[in-house]
C-alpha positions in Angstrom: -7.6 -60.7 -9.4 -8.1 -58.8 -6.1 -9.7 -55.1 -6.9 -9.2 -51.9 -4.4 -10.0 -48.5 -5.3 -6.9 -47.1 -6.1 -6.7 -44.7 -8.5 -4.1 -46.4 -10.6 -3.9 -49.0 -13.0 -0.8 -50.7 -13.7 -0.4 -52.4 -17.1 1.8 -55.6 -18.5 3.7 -53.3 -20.8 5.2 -51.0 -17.8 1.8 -48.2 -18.8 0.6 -46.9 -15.9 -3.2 -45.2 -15.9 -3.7 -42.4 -13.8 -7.2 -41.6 -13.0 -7.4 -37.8 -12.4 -10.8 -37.6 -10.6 -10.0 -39.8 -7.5 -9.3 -38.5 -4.0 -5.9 -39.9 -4.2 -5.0 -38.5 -7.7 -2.3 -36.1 -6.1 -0.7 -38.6 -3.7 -0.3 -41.0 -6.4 0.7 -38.5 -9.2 3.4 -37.1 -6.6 4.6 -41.0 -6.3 4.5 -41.8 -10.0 6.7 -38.8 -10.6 10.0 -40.3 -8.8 10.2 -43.5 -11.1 8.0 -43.1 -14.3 7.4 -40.9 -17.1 4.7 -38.7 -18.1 2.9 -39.6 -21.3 0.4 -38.0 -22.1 -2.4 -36.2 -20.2 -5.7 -36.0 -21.8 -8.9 -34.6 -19.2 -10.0 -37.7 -17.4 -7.3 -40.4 -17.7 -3.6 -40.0 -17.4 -1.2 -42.8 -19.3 2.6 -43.0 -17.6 5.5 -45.3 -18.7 8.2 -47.3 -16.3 11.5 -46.8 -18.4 14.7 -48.2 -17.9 16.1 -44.6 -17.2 13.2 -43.7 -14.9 14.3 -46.5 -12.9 18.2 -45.9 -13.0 17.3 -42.1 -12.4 15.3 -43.2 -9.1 17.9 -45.4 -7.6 20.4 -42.8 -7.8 18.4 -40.4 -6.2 17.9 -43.1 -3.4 14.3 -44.5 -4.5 14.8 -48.0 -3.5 13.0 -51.0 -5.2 11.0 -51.3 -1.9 9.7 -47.9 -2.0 8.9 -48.3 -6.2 6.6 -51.6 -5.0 5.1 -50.6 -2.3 3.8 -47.1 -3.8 2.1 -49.5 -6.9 0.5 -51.7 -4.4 -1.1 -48.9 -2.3 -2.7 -46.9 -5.3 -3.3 -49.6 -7.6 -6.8 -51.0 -8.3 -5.9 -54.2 -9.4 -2.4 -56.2 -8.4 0.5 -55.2 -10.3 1.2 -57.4 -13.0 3.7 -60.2 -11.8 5.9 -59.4 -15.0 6.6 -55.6 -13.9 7.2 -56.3 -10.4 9.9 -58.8 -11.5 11.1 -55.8 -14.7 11.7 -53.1 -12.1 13.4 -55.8 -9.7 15.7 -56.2 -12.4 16.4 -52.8 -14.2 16.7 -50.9 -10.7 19.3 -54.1 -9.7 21.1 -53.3 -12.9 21.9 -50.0 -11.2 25.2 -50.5 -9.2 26.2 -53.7 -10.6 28.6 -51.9 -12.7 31.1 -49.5 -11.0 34.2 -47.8 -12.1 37.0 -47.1 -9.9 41.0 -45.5 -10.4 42.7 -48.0 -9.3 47.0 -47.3 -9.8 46.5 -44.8 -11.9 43.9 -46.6 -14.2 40.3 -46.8 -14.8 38.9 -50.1 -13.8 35.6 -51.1 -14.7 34.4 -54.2 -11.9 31.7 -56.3 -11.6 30.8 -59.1 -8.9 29.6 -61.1 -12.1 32.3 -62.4 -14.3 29.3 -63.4 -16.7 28.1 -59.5 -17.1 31.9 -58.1 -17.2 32.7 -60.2 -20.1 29.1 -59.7 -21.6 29.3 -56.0 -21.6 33.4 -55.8 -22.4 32.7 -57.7 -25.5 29.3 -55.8 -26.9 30.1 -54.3 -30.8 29.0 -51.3 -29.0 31.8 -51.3 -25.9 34.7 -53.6 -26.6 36.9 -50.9 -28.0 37.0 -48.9 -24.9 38.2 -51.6 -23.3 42.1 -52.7 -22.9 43.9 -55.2 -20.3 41.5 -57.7 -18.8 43.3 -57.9 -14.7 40.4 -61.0 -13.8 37.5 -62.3 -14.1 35.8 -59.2 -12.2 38.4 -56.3 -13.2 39.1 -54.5 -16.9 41.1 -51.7 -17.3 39.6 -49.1 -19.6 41.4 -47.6 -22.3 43.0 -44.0 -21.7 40.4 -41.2 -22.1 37.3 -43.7 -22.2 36.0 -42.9 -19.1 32.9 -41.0 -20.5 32.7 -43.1 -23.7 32.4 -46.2 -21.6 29.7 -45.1 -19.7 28.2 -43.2 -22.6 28.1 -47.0 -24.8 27.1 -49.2 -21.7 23.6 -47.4 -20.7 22.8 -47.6 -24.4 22.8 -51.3 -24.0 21.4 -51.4 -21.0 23.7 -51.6 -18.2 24.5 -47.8 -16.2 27.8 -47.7 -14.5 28.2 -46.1 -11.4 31.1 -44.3 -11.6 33.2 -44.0 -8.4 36.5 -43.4 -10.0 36.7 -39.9 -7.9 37.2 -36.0 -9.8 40.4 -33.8 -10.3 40.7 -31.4 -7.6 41.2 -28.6 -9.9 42.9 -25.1 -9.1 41.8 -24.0 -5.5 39.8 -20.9 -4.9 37.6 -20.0 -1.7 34.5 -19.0 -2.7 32.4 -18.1 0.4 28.7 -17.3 0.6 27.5 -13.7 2.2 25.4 -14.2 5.1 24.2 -10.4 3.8 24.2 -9.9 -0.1 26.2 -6.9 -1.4 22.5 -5.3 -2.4 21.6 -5.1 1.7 19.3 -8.1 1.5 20.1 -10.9 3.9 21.1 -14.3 2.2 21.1 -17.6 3.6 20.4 -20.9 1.5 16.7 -22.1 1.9 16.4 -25.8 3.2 15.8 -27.7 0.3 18.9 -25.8 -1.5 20.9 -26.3 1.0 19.9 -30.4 0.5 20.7 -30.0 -3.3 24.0 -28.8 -3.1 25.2 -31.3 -0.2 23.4 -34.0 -1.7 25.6 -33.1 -4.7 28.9 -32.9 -3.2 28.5 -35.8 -1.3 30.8 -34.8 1.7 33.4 -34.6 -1.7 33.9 -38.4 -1.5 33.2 -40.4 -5.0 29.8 -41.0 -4.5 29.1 -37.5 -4.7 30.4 -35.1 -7.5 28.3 -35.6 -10.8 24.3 -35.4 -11.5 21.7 -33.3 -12.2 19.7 -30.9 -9.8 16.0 -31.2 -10.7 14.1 -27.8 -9.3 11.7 -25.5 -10.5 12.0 -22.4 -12.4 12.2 -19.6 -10.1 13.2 -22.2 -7.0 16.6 -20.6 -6.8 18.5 -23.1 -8.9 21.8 -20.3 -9.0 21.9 -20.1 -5.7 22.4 -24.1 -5.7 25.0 -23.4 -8.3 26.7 -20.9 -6.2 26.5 -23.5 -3.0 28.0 -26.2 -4.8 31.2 -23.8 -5.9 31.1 -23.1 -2.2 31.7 -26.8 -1.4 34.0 -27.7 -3.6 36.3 -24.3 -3.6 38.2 -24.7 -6.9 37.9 -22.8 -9.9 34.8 -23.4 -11.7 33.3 -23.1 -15.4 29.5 -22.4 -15.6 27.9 -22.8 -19.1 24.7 -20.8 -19.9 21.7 -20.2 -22.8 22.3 -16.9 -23.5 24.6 -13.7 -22.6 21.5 -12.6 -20.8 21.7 -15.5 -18.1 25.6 -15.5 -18.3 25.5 -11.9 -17.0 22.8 -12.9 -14.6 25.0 -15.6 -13.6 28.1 -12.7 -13.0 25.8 -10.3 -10.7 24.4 -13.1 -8.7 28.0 -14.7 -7.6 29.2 -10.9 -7.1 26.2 -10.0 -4.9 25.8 -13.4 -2.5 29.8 -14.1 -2.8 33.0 -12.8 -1.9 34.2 -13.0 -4.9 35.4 -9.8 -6.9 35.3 -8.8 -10.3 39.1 -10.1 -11.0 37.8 -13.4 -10.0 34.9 -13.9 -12.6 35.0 -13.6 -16.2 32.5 -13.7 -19.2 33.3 -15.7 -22.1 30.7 -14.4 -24.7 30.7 -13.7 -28.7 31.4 -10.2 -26.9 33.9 -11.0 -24.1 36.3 -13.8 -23.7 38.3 -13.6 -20.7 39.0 -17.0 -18.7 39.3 -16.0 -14.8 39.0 -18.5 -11.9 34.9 -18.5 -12.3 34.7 -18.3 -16.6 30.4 -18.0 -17.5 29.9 -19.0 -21.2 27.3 -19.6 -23.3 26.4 -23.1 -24.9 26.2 -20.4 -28.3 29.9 -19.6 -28.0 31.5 -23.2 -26.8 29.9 -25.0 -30.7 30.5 -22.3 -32.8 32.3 -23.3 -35.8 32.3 -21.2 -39.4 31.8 -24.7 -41.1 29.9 -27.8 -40.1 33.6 -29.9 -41.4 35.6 -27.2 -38.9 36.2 -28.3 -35.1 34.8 -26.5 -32.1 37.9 -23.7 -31.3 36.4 -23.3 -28.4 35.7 -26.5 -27.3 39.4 -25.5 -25.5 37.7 -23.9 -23.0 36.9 -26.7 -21.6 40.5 -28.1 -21.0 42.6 -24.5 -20.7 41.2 -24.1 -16.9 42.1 -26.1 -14.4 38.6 -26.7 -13.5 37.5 -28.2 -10.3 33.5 -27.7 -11.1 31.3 -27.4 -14.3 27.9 -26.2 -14.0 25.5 -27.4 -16.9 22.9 -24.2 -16.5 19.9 -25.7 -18.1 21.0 -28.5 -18.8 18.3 -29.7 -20.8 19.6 -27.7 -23.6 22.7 -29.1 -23.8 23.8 -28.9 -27.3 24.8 -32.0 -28.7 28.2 -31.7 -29.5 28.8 -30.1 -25.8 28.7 -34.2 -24.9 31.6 -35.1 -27.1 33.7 -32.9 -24.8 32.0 -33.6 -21.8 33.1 -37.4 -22.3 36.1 -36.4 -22.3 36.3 -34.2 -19.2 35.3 -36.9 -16.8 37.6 -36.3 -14.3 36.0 -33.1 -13.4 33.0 -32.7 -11.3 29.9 -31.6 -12.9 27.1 -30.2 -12.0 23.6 -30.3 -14.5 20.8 -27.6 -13.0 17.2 -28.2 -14.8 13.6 -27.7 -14.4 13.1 -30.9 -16.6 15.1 -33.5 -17.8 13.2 -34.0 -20.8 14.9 -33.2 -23.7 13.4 -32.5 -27.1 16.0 -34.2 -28.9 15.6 -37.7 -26.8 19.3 -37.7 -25.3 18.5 -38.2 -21.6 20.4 -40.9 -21.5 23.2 -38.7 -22.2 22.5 -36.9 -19.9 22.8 -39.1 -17.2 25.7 -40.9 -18.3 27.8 -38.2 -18.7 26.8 -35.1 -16.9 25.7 -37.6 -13.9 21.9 -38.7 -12.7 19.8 -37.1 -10.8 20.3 -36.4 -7.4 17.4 -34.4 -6.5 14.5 -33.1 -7.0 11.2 -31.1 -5.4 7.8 -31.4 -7.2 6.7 -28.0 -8.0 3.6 -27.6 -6.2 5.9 -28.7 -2.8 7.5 -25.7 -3.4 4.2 -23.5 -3.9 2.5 -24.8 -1.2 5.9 -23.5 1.0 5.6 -20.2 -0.6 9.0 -20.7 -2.3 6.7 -20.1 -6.1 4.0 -18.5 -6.8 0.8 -20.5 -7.2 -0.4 -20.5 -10.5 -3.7 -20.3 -12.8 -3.2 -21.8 -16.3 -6.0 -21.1 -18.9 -6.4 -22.4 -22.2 -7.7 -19.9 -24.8 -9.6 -21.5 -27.4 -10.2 -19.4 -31.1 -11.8 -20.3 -34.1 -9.8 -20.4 -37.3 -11.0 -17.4 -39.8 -13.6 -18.6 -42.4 -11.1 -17.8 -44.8 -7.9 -19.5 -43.8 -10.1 -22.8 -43.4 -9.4 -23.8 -47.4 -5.8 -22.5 -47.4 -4.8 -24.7 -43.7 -6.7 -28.0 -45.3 -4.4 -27.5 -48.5 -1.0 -26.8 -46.4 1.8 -29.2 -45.5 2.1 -29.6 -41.7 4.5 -26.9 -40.9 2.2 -24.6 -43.1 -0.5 -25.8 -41.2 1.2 -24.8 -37.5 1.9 -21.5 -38.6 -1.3 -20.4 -40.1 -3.0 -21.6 -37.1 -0.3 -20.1 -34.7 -0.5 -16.7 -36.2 -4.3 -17.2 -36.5 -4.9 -13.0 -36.1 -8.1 -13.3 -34.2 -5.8 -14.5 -31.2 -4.9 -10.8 -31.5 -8.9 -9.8 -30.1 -8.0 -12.3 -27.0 -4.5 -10.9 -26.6 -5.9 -7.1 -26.7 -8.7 -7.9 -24.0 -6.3 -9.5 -21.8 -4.4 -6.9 -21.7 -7.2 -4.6 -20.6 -7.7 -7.4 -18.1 -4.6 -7.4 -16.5 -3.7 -3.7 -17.0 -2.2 -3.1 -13.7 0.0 -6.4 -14.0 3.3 -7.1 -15.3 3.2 -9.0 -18.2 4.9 -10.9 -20.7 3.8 -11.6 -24.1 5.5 -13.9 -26.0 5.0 -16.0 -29.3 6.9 -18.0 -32.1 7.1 -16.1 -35.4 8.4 -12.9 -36.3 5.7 -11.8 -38.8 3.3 -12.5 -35.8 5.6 -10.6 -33.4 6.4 -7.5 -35.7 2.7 -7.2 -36.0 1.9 -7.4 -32.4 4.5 -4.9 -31.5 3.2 -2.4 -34.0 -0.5 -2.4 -33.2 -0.4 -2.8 -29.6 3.3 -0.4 -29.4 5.1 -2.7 -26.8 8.8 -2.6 -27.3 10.0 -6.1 -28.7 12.9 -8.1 -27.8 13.7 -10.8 -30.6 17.5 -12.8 -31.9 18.9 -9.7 -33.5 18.3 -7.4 -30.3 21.2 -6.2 -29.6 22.3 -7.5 -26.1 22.5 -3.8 -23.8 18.9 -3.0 -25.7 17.5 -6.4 -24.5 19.2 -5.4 -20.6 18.1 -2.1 -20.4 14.1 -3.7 -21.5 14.3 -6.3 -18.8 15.7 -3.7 -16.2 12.4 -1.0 -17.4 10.2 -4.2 -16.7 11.9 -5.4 -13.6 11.2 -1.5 -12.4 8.0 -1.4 -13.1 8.7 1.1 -15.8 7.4 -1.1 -18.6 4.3 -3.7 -18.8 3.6 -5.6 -21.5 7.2 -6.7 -23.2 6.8 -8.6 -25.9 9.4 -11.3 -26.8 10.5 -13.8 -28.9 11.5 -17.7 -27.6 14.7 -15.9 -26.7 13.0 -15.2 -23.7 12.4 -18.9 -23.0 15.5 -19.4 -20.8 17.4 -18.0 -18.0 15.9 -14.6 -17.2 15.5 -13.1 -13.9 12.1 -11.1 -13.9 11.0 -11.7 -10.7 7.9 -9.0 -11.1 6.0 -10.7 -14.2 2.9 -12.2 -13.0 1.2 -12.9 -16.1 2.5 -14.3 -19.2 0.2 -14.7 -22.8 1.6 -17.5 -25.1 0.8 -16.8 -28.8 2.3 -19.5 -30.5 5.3 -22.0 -29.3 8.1 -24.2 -30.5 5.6 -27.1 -31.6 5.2 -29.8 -29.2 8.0 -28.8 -26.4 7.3 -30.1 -23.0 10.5 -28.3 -22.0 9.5 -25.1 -23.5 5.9 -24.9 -21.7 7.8 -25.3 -18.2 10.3 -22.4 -19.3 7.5 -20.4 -19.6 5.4 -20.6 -17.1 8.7 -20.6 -14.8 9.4 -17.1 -16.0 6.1 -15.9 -13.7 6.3 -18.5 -11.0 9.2 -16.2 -8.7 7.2 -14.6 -5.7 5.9 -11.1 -5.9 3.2 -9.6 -4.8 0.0 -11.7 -4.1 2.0 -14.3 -5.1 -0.5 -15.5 -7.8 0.5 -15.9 -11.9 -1.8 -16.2 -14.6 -0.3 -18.0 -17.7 -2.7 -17.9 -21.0 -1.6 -20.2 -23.8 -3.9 -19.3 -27.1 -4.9 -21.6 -29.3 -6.4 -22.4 -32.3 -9.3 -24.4 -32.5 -9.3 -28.4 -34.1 -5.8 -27.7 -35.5 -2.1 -28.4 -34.9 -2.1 -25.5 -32.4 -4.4 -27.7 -30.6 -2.7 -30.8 -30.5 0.5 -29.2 -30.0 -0.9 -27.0 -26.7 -1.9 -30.4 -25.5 1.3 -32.4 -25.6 3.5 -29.1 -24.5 1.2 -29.1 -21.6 2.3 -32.8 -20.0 5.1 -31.7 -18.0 3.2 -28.9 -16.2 0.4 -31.3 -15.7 3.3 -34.2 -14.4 3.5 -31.4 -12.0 0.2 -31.0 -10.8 -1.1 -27.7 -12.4 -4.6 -27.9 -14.3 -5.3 -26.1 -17.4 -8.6 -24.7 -17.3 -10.0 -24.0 -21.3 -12.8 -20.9 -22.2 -13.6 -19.7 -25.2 -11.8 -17.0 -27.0 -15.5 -15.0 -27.0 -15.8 -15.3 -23.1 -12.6 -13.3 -23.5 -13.0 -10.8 -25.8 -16.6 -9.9 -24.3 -15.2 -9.6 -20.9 -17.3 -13.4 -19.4 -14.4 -14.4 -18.1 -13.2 -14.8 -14.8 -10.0 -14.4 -13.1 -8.8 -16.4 -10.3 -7.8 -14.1 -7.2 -5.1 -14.6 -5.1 -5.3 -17.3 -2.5 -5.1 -16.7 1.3 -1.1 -15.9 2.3 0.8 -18.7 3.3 3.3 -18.8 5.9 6.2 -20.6 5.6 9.7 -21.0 7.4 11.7 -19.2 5.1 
């Protein structure tokens, strides 16, 4: 076996080790991003895993198997296992081999291999979407199957590129201001400009389904906006929360020439279906009773809808899919910061809102100045002498939320606060006993699920202002909101393990302002669940190149801590 110094080591089981203290640690993590999977990320030695998905997500962005080899050979220390060389030949092949096209009206599924059609057209899993068999490389599908088919086929193992084409949908010209309605000038920045073309595909079949990968304050409604632009028909957008719906409404307002007849809000408040209809995932699978149907799931079918945008798309609800198979003939567009979802339904994901098409790595983006660059500190607190007994003798979730709302974190959070006292900053944690409490003894306004929407506006606009630093808020404040000015954000507590939560937050202080630097404080408690939570919430941000730095909580609270200044300003074409 021939050795190099690579940094990498590539494992018979698809594993890949990732040794963080190399020279080449970035270049290879940056590599290791477009076709594998983040594991886990402990200090010295970081473990990733070669998936079928990661594979089938690559090709459709354009990662060839080429490229995929060639990047394990030049950072690998040892040669790549003959047996993974010949598994990502074969998964990445698998991608294309498959395609489904309208052919006289119907959908045909085709294959070159008469072998794989009629292995895949009889699986337990498949045969019943499945109706006239026209040859040994052509099946029709049955009607309304296009999504199901898809859906049952990447399951066992075969994705089907789908270049059966969209439904126009209702026309509408939606054109872009070169000068926002606010007086600012607007044009699209490079790589959004990529995104939305990359999307639309020149509106031939290749293009007209996937998943925008981008970070949290990269301008991912503005690729929203440019992809309505393209495609000019009337458009659905679905969202987290009324907050981002209305966020949604302003931004296409400002940067569009669209007018206020033209866009509607479709909300547990408002439900009026215009041209461009925002609604939240909330509203679209309500039902009184789990037996009932989704009533609204209509929405989805009483437009004549050229375009659906899947805001965060990593929250998807589940039931959102059922209707989303059958709405195939529409184009749809997913926007994300991460397609890791907590739930474990990427594969959904990608075979029914689309693959992805494109992404940027975050810290691309911050060294363009498009982010702000950011230092991520790990507060470490002991657990109370007192609470030891009763954490030893709790059930697990007992045991998260003693240590969670351990109250010496409220020392750390009180110093930091002194700290950054000329910063805007958000403080934000998981329970509402620990919430209620912080909000009383430090008197910051609070903004929590029963917060009425206009209170939970006008507290966003005071902070956006500069009227009001800290705001405290619940894990409502996780998703979709605009607050450009916070710079520093102090997690308390979160939702367990949740990769996809960590990148929320720390996206809510990564938009540009100011010096352009962020400070994002998770605090935890010592040798605990909080612990071993913090670590595995922390992967994504680390897939992305950001280093948590850990002091103690004392260093803190006694003022021996030091903060990171802002770095020399870099210039950028913007």
């Amino acid at each position: 076996m021939s050795t190099k110094q690579g940094p990498v080591i590539v494992q018979a089981d698809r594993s890949i080790l990732l040794e963080v203290a190399h020279p080449d640690y970035e270049a290879a993590r940056d590599a290791l991003a477009a076709f594998a999977e983040l594991v886990k990320s402990p200090e010295h030695i970081h473990t990733y895993r070669i998936t079928p998905l990661s594979l089938w997500n690559a090709a459709a962005s354009g990662v060839t198997v080429k490229d995929v080899l060639a990047n394990l050979e030049k950072y690998s220390r040892y040669d790549v296992p003959e047996v993974v060389e010949s598994e990502i030949v074969e998964y990445m092949g698998r991608y294309g081999r498959l395609t489904l096209r309208l052919e006289d009206g119907r959908y045909v599924l085709h294959s070159t291999d008469p072998l794989l059609l009629k292995q895949v057209t009889r699986h337990k899993t498949a045969a019943q979407y499945f109706g006239e068999q026209l040859d040994d490389h052509h099946i029709v599908i049955a009607p309304g199957a296009r999504g199901y088919v898809k859906q049952a086929l990447v399951k066992i193992g075969f994705p089907v590129d789908d270049l059966a084409g969209y439904t126009a949908g209702k026309a509408l010209q939606v054109v872009m201001r070169s000068e926002a309605v606010t007086g600012r000038d607007f044009n699209l920045r490079k790589y959004q400009k990529e995104a939305s073309e990359v999307f639309y595909a020149g509106g031939g079949v290749k293009g007209g389904s996937g998943a925008i990968v981008l970070p949290c304050g990269a301008g991912k409604t503005i690729v929203g906006i440019a992809a309505m632009s393209l495609v000019k028909a009337h458009t659905l957008i679905l969202t987290a929360n009324v907050v981002a719906v209305r966020q949604w409404i302003r931004e296409l307002l400002d940067k569009t020439t669209l007018t206020p007849d033209d866009v509607g809000e479709y909300t547990g408040e408002n439900k009026n279906i215009r041209p461009v209809t925002v609604a939240t995932y909330q509203i679209v699978t309500y039902r009184k009773r789990k037996s009932d149907e989704f009533p609204h799931f209509e929405l989805f079918s009483k437009g004549d809808w050229g375009l659906i945008i899947y805001d965060e798309v990593h929250l998807l609800p589940a039931p959102v899919f059922r209707a989303t198979a059958e709405i195939q003939s529409r184009r749809r567009l997913g926007l994300t910061a991460t397609l890791v979802r907590e739930d474990g339904l990427e594969e959904d994901v990608f075979s029914l809102v689309g693959p992805k098409r494109y992404d940027v790595p975050w810290r691309v983006l911050e060294k363009q100045g498009w982010i702000a660059s950011a230092d991520c500190t790990e507060v470490r607190v002991e657990m109370p002498g007192e609470q030891r007994l009763p954490y030893a003798t709790a059930d697990l979730r007992e045991q998260y939320r003693l240590a969670a709302e351990n109250p010496r974190k409220l020392d750390v959070l009180e110093a930091l606060l002194k700290l950054h006292k000329d910063d805007h900053v958000l403080v934000i944690a998981q329970y509402l006993d620990q919430l209620h409490e912080i909000s009383k003894r430090f008197n910051i306004p609070l903004i929590e699920g029963k917060t009425p929407t206009k209170r939970r506006e006008e507290l966003y606009q005071q902070f956006r202002e500069g009227k009001l630093s800290p705001l405290l808020v619940s894990k409502v404040g996780n998703f979709a909101v605009d607050l450009p000015e916070a710079n520093v954000l102090v997690q308390l507590s979160g939702t367990f393990g949740s990769r996809q939560e960590e990148a929320q937050r720390l996206g809510r202080i990564l938009r540009p302002s100011g010096d352009n630097l962020a400070h994002f404080y998770t605090l935890v408690t010592r040798e605990t669940r909080d612990q071993d939570f913090g670590a595995k919430r922390q992967l994504f941000l680390v897939e992305q190149g950001y280093h948590y730095r850990v002091v103690e909580a004392d260093d803190v609270v006694e003022g021996r801590m030091s903060v990171k200044r802002a770095p020399e300003p870099i210039t950028s074409e913007r």
